[in-house]
C-alpha positions in Angstrom: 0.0 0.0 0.0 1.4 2.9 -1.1 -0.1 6.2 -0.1 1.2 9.8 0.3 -0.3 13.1 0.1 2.5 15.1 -0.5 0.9 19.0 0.5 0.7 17.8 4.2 4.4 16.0 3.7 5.7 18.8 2.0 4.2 21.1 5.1 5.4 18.8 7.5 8.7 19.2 6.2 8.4 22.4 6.0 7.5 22.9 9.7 11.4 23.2 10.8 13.1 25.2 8.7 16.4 26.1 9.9 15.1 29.9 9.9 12.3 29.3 12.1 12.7 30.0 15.9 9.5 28.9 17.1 9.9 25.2 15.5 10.0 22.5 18.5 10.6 19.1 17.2 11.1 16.5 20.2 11.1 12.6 20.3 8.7 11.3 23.1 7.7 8.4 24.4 5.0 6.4 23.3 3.0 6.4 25.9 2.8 10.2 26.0 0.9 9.7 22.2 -2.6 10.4 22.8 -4.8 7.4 21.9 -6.9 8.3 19.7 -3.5 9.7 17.4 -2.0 6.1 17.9 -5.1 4.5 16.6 -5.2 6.9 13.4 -1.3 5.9 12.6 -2.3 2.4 13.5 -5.2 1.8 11.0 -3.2 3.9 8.5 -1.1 1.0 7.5 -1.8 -2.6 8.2 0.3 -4.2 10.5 2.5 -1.9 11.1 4.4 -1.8 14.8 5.0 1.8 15.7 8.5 2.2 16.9 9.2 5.9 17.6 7.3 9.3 17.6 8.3 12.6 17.5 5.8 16.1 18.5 6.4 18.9 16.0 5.4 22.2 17.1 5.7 25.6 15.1 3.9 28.6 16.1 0.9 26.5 17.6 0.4 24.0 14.7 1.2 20.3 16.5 2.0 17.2 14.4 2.8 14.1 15.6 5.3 11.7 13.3 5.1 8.4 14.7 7.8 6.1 12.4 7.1 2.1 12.3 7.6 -0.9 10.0 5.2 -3.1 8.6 6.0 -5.8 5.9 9.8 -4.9 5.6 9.1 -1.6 4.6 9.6 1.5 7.1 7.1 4.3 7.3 6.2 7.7 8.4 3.1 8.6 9.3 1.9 12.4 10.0 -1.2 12.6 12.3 -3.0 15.6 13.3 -3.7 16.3 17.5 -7.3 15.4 16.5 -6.6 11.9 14.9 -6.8 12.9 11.7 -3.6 11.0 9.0 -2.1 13.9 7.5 0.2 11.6 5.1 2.7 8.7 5.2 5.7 8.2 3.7 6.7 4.9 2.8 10.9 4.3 2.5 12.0 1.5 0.5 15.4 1.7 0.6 
């Protein structure tokens, strides 16, 4: 399954610029994901075990990354602090 909506990627990727002051990007545990954002990431791509996540803040816009494998194939999956998948990236390298 290979899925990407490259606006929101291009967004998130966006969020940190090296210009930008007010970007926060900071691992955190798992268990500090709210549920409902797991759950999003977790039906976004079957079977995937997440693995890490990451909280992007810049100037009040949150994002959560939370990376994971599923099938041999690593992905990144951008989810909104309402639950909502903003894209995934899907590395086959």
């Amino acid at each position: 399954m290979r899925v990407m909506i490259i606006s929101i990627y291009l967004l998130t990727a966006a969020l940190c610029l090296p210009a930008t002051a007010a970007c926060i990007e900071k691992d955190i545990p798992l268990s500090e994901v709210p549920a409902h954002v797991m759950a999003a990431a977790s039906g976004a791509v079957e079977r995937i075990v997440i693995i890490e996540a990451e909280r992007i803040v810049e100037d009040d816009a949150v994002i959560y990354e939370l990376e994971g494998a599923a099938g041999g194939i690593d992905y990144e999956i951008h989810v909104s602090p309402s639950g909502e998948v903003l894209g995934i990236e899907e590395d086959d390298d």
